[in-house]
Every structure is written in structure tokens, then in C-alpha cells.
C-alpha positions in Angstrom: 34.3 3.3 -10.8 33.0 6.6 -10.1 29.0 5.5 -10.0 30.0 3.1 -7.8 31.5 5.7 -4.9 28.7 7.9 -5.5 26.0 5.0 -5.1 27.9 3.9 -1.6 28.5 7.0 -0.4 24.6 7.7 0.6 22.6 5.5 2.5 19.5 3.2 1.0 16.9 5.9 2.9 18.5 8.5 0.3 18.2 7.1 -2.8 14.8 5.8 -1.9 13.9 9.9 -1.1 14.9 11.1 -3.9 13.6 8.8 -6.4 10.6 9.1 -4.2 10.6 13.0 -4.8 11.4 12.4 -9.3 8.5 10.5 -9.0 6.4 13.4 -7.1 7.7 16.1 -9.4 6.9 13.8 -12.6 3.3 14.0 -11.4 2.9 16.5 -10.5 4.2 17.9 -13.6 2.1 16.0 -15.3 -1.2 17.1 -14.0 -1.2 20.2 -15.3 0.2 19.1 -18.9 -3.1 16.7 -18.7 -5.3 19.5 -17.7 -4.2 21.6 -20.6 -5.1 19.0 -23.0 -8.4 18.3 -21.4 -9.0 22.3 -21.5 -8.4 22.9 -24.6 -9.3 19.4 -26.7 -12.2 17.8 -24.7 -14.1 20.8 -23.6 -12.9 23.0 -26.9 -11.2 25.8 -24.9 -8.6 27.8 -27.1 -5.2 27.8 -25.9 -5.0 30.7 -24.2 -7.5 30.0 -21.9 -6.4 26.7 -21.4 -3.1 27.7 -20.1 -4.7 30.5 -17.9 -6.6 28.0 -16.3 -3.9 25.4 -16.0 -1.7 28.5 -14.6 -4.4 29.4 -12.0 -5.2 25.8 -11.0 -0.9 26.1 -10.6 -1.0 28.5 -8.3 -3.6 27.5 -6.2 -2.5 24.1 -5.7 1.2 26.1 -4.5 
């Protein structure tokens, strides 16, 4: 089977990288989807603000 080849042709170190790295990019990801939502439904930001904010807190954290 073609999964098969693919899973054998990389060592365990691999896999456990890159699933490592999904993980990362998930949360980080995530964060900034989170503090959208706090932005603008908790503290009663409007939208566009919110997403300013999320897109500055973005690019300081790069």
C-alpha cells in the first residue's frame, strides 16, 4: 500500500517533528482566533479594532 511506503520511508524522529510542528501551528493559530473573540465579545470591542489588535499582537509576536 502506498501509506505504508510513505510511513516507512521516514524515520520515527520525523513523524514525531512534524506532528510536533501541526500541533505548534494549531496553537498558535489559535491564539489569535481566541484573542479576537475576547476583543471584541468580553471587553465589547467592535470588530475592526479587534482584528487590528489581534493583527498587531501578530506581528509582534513574529
Amino acid at each position: 500500500m502506498k501509506i505504508d511506503e510513505i510511513r516507512r520511508g521516514f524515520e520515527r524522529p520525523f513523524w514525531v517533528a512534524n506532528i510536533s510542528e501541526i500541533f505548534e501551528r494549531l496553537s498558535y493559530y489559535a491564539v489569535f482566533s481566541t484573542l479576537a473573540l475576547y476583543l471584541n465579545q468580553t471587553l465589547g470591542f467592535s470588530t475592526a479594532l479587534s482584528a487590528s489588535l489581534s493583527g498587531i499582537f501578530g506581528g509582534a509576536v513574529w
